[in-house]
Structures are given as C-alpha cells and as structure tokens.
C-alpha positions in Angstrom: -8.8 -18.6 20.0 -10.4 -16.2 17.8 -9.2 -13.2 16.7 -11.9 -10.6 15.4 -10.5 -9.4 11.4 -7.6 -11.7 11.9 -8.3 -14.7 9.8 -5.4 -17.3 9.8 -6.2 -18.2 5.7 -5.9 -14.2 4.8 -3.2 -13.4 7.3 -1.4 -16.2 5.6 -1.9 -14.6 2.2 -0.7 -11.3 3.4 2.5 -12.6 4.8 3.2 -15.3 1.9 2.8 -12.3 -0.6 5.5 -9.9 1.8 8.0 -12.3 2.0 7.3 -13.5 -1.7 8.2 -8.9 -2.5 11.1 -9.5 -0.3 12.3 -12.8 -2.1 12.4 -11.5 -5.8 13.5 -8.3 -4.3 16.7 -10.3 -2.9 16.8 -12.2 -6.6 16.9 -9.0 -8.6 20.1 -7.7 -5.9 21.1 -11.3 -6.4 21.5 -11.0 -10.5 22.8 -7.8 -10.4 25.6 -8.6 -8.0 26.3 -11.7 -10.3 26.5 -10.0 -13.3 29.3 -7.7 -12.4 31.0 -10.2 -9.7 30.0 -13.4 -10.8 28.8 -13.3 -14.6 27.2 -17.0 -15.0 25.4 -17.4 -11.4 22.2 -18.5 -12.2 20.5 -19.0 -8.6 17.8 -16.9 -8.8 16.8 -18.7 -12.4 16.1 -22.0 -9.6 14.7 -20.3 -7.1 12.2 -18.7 -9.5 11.0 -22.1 -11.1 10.6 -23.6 -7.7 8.7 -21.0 -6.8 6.2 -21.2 -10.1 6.6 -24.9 -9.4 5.3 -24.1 -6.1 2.3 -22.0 -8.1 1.2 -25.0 -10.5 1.4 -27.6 -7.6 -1.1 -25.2 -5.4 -3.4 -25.0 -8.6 -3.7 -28.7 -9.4 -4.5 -29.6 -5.7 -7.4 -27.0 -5.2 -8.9 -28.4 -8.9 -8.4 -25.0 -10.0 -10.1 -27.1 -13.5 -10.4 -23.5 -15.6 -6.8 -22.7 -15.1 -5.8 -26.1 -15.7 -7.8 -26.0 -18.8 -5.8 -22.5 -19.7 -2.9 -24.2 -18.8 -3.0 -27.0 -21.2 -4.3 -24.6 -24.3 -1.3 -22.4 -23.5 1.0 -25.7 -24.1 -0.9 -27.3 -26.8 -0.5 -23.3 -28.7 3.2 -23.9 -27.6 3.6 -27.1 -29.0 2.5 -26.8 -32.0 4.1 -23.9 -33.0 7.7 -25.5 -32.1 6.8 -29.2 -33.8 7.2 -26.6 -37.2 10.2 -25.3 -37.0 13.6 -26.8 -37.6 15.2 -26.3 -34.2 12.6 -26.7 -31.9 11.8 -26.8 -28.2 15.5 -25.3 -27.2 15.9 -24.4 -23.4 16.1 -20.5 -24.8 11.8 -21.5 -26.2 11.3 -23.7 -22.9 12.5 -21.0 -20.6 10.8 -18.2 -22.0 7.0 -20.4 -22.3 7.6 -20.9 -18.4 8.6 -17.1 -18.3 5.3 -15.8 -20.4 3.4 -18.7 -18.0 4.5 -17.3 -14.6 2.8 -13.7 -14.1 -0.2 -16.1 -14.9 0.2 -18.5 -12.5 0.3 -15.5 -10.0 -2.6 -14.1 -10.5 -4.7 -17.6 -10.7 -3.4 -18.0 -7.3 -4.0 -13.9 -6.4 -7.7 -14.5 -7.8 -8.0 -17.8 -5.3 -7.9 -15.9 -1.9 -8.9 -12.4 -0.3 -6.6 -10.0 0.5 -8.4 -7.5 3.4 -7.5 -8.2 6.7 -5.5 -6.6 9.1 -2.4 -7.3 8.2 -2.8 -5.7 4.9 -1.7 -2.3 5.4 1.9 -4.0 6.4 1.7 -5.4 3.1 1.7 -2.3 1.1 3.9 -0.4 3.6 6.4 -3.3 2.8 6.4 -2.5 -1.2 6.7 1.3 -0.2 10.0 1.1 2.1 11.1 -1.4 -0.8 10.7 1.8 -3.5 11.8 4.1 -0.9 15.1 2.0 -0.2 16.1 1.1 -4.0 15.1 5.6 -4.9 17.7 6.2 -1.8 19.9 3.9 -3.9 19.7 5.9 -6.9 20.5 8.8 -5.2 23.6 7.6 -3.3 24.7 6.0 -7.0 24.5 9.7 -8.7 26.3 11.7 -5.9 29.1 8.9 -5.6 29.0 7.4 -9.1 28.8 4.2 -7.8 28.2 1.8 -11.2 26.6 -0.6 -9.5 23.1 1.1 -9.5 23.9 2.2 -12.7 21.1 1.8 -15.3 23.4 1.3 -18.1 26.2 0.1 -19.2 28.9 2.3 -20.1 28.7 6.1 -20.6 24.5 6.5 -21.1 23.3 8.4 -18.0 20.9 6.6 -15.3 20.8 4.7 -12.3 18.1 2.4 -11.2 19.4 1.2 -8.1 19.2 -2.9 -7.4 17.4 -3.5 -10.4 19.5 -5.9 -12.8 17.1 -5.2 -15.7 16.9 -1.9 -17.5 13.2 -2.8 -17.9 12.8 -3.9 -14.8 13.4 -0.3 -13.3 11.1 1.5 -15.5 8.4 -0.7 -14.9 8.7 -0.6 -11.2 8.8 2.8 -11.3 6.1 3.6 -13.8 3.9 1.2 -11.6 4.7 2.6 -8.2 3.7 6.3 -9.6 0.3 4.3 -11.0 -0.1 2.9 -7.5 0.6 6.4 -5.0 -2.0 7.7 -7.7 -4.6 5.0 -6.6 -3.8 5.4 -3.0 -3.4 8.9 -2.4 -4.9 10.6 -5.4 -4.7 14.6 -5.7 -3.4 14.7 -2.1 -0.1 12.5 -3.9 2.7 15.5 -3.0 1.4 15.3 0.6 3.3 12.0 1.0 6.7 12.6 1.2 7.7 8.7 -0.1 6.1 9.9 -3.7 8.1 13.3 -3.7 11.2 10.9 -2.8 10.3 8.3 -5.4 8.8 10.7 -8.1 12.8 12.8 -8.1 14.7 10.0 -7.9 12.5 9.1 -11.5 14.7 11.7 -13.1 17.5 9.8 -12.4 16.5 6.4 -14.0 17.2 7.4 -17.9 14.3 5.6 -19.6 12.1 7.1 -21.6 9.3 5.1 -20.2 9.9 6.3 -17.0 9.9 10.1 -18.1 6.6 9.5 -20.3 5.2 8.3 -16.9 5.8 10.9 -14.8 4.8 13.6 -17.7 1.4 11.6 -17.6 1.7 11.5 -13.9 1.6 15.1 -13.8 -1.0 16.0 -16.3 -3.4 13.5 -14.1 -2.5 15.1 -10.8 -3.7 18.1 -11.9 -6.5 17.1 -13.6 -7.4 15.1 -10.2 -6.4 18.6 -8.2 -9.0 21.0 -7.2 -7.1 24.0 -8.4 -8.0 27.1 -10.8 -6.9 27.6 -14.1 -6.4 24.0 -14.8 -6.5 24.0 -18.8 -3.8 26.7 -18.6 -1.5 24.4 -16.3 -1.9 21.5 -18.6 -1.4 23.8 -21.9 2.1 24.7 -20.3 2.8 21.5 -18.8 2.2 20.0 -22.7 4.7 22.7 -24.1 7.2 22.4 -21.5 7.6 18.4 -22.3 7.4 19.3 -25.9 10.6 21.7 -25.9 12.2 19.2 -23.6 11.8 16.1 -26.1 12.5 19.2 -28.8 15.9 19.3 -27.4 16.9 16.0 -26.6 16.5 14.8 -30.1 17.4 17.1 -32.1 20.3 19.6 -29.7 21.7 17.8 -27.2 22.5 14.0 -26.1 22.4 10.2 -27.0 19.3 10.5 -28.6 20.5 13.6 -31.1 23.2 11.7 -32.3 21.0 8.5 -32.5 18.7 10.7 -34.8 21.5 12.0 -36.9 22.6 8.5 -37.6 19.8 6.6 -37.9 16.7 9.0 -37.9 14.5 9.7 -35.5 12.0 6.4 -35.6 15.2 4.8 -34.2 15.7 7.4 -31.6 12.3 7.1 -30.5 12.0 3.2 -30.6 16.0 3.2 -28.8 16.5 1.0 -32.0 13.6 -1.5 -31.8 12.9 -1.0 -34.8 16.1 -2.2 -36.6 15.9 -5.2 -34.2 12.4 -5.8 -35.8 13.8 -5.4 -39.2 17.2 -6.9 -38.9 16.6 -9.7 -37.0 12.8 -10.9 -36.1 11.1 -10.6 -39.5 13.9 -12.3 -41.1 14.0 -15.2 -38.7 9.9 -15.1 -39.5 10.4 -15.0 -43.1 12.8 -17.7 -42.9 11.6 -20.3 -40.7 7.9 -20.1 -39.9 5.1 -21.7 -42.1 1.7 -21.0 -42.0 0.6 -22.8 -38.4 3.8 -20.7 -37.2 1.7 -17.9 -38.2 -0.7 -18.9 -36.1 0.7 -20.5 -32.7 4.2 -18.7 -33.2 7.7 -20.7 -33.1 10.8 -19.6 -31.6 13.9 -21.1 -31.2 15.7 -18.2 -30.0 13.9 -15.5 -28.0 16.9 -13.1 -27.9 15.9 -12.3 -31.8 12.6 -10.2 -30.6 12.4 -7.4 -31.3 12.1 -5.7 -27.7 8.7 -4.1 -28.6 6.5 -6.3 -26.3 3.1 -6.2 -28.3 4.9 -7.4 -31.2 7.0 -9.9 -29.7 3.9 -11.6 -27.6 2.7 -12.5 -30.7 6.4 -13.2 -32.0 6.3 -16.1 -29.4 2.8 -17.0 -29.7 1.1 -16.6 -33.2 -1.7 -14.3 -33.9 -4.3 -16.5 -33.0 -1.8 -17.9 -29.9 -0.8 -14.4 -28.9 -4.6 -12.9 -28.9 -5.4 -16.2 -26.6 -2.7 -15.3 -24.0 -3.1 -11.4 -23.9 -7.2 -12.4 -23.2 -6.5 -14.8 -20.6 -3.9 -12.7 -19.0 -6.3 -9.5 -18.4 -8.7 -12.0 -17.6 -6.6 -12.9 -14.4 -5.0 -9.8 -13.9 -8.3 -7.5 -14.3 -11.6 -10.3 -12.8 -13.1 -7.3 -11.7 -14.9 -4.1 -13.6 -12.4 -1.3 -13.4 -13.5 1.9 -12.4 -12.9 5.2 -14.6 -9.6 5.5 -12.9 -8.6 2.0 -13.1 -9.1 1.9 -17.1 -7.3 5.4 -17.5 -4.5 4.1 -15.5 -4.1 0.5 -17.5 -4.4 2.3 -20.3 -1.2 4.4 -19.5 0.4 0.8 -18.9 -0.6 -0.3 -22.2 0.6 3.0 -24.0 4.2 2.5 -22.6 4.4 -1.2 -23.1 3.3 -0.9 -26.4 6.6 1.5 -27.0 9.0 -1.2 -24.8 9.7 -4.7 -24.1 9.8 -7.5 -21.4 6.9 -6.6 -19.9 4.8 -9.9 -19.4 8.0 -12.8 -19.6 10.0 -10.7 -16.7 8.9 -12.2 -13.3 9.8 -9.3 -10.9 7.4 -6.7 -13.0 5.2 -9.6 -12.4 5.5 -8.9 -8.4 5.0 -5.4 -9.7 1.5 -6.0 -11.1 0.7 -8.0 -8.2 0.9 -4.9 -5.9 -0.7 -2.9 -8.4 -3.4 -5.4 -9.0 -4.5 -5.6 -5.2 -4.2 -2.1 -5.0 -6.8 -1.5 -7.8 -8.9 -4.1 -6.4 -9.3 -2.7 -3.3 -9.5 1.0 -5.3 -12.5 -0.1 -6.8 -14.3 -1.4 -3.6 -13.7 2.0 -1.5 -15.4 3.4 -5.2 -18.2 1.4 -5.5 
C-alpha cells in the first residue's frame, strides 16, 4: 500500500536518527551516573563503537568509494604519524583516531539519504523535549543543589543537567540557540521552549555558553523589526562589557584566576598553560619532521583543550588541514545561505576559544540536528 509523502526508506531515516538522539542521550545519563556511582563503567565506550561500526559497515556495502577513499587517507595520515614516535599506536591514539573518525562517519551516512517526509517534524520535536527535559534539569539542580547536574566539580558554580562532559553542555546549548535561530528567527521569544532553554543558559557556567547567548541577542535584534536598533545593540555591547569588567577583575573564580595567573589564563580557563606546560613540550620532545606533518600522539590527554590547536596536535599540519576540509565537506555539501555562514561562523569563533569539539560523539548528534536543520533552512530560502 502506498502512502502519499510517507516513503518507507525516509521514514526509516527519520526514526533511525530519533532513536539514534535518544540512544546517546541515554549514554551521556549513562557516563554521568557511572562517574559518580560507578567510576570505571565503560558501556557507553561499546555501545558507541558498535554503533560507528554499524556506520563503516553501511558505507562499504553501498560502495560509498569517495568516503572509502577519505577513509583510508585518514589512516594512512594516522599511521604515519604514529610509526615516528617512540610509543606508538597506544589505545589512548587508537581511541581518539576512531573518536576524530566518528562525527564523519555520520555525516557520510546523513549525506546518503533525504530527510523531508512526514515524519520529520517528530524528529525535531524529539531534540526539543530532549533540551527542554535536561534545562528542567538544570533548574531542579539549582533550587535543590542536587550535584548530580552539576557542571563542575567542586565549588565552581553551574549545572548542565545529564550532560557528563563540561563541553558537552556548552555545545548542546550553544547549538540548540543556533538551531531555534534557524527555525524561528526574530519571532524566537514567541516559543516558549527557547525562553525556557535560553534561562536555564545562565545556569550552565561556561563561558562559551554565555558568549552564545550575548551573540544570540545581538542577532535577534538585528533579525527584529524594531526601531532604534543601533542604540539596542550600543547598550547591549556595554552591558556585556561591564559584566566581563566585573567578573575578571571584581568579583569570582575568574578574578582570582587573573590575579594569579593573569588574565590570558582567565580567558583561556588555563589552556594556555596546558599548551605551554604540556603539549609543546611533548612536541618538542618527541616529534620529527613527518610528525610535523601527519601529527603523532601517544597520549591525547596532553592537548591542550584549545580544539584548533589540538586538531592539528593529533593530525599534523598538512594531516589536520586534510581532516578540517573533509569534515566541512560532509558536514556543509550544500551552499549556505547568509544566515547559515553567520551562524557557523559563531560556531567556529567559540571552538576556536574551547576544546572537544570534533573527537566528542554526542556534540556530534548535536551537529547532526543542526546540520539537517540548516539544510532544510536553506531550501525554504532558496
């Protein structure tokens, strides 16, 4: 029987991709649980491979040759930055290639099939209960001081809910905001999931996340069809400016951080003494000149947390240019619109000031939403 708009090969698309939100969504509750119940439960870690397992099988029996051929060059750069080094091909460098290899593997399969059918506005209603759930989290976490949805360990404020990751949070959150922007535009405090979601972002602690929403702001009223916009944004500028004013230099962690140990480490949360202190020394000491090239790490845990920085860390110069290319190639098949480029360039901005951005599988799941969504952004533009 046929169905008119309800194609069995989309429909299973759309419901692979919901349960694949709800699965890492169950994995990230899953590590967090473990790590303050359980400490060394490393389920999710098997689930996660079979699943990218699950990925590279689906590629090699559609002949997918391209990504095959991207496949290999990924583990030919790999290899040959690990045959120089001393300690080579650890399971700390094995884990972290299939880490940096999954959001990729994602997107090849994304880029494979269609998502419009009728069964996709389920799918983006899923991701927004998700959001709403984990910012109803937050909330019940700061009125009860429950330190399970605590961002942070020990007395640093913040709560992010389920998410095990500090990183993981902010980049949830800084790509939700991106993604009510796409779908709901200047008419984004209408919808009373963003107002939810957009306070409960004051609660998270990063300074990612508060960057966002500054930025979130400034394009909202931009976007808005209101008078005296210059004058909004001129106040909106100053306002942020006296609040960073007094975080850094009056009040807070980040004061005392930039009494200590000046303000580049306040900024940078101390990325940059983990640059200095541990990543170029481990560069000076062990890589050659093909390091330079195709990388070599041993020990992932020595990066420096500043994600640019440690792409190439991982992968060389001429290793990490070839991976960033290939993954905005997958990620990005499609000419962005004006609003598309703005909006991955505020992604880039931030992940160029934090870390585990492209070897962290749930922000993949992240992208993935954000991905379809400006996929099907550009077609309603176009």
């Amino acid at each position: 029987m046929n169905i008119p708009g309800l194609d069995i090969k989309t429909n299973t698309l759309t419901v692979s991709l919901i349960l694949l939100l709800l699965l890492f969504l169950g994995l990230e509750i899953s590590d967090k649980l473990s790590y303050y119940y359980f400490r060394d439960f490393k389920f999710s870690q098997y689930i996660k491979a079979a699943v990218l397992l699950g990925f590279l099988i689906y590629q090699i029996v559609i002949k997918d040759y391209k990504f095959i051929l991207i496949a290999t060059s990924l583990c030919l750069a790999f290899s040959i930055g690990q045959v120089f080094l001393d300690t080579s091909f650890t399971n700390n460098a094995l884990l972290t290639f299939f880490k940096f290899f999954f959001p990729l593997l994602l997107f090849a399969y994304l880029n494979k099939r269609t998502l419009k059918n009728k069964l996709t506005p389920i799918f983006f209603s899923t991701f927004e209960g998700l959001i709403v759930f984990n910012s109803i989290l937050i909330f019940i976490g700061v009125i009860f001081s429950i330190k399970l949805f605590n961002t942070y360990q020990g007395d640093r404020f913040g709560f992010n809910g389920m998410f095990a990751a500090v990183s993981n949070g902010s980049y949830a959150y800084i790509i939700t905001l991106l993604y009510f922007l796409l779908s709901y535009k200047d008419k984004v405090f209408k919808n009373w999931k963003f107002i939810l979601i957009f306070i409960s972002c004051f609660f998270i602690g990063t300074k990612a996340v508060y960057l966002a929403m500054a930025l979130t702001l400034a394009y909202i009223v931009v976007a808005a069809k209101i008078p005296h916009k210059k004058t909004i944004l001129s106040l909106g500028a100053i306002v942020s400016l006296a609040a960073a004013y007094y975080f850094f230099f009056h009040y807070g962690i980040f004061n005392s951080i930039r009494q200590s140990d000046g303000l580049i480490s306040a900024l940078l949360s101390y990325r940059d003494e983990l640059f200095l202190e541990r990543t170029l020394p481990y560069i000076q000491e062990n890589w050659s000149w093909v390091n330079y090239l195709f990388g070599g790490v041993s020990d992932f845990d020595l990066r420096s947390q500043m994600e640019f920085i440690d792409v190439f860390f991982f992968w060389g110069l001429l290793g990490g240019a070839f991976y960033l290319f290939i993954f905005y190639k997958l990620f990005l098949p499609f000419k962005l619109s004006r609003t598309g480029i703005f909006f991955i360039a505020f992604l880039a901005f931030i992940v160029l000031l934090a870390g585990n951005f492209f070897a962290y599988s749930f922000v993949a799941m992240f992208l993935m939403v954000l991905k379809l969504k400006l996929e099907e952004s550009n077609k309603e533009d176009t």
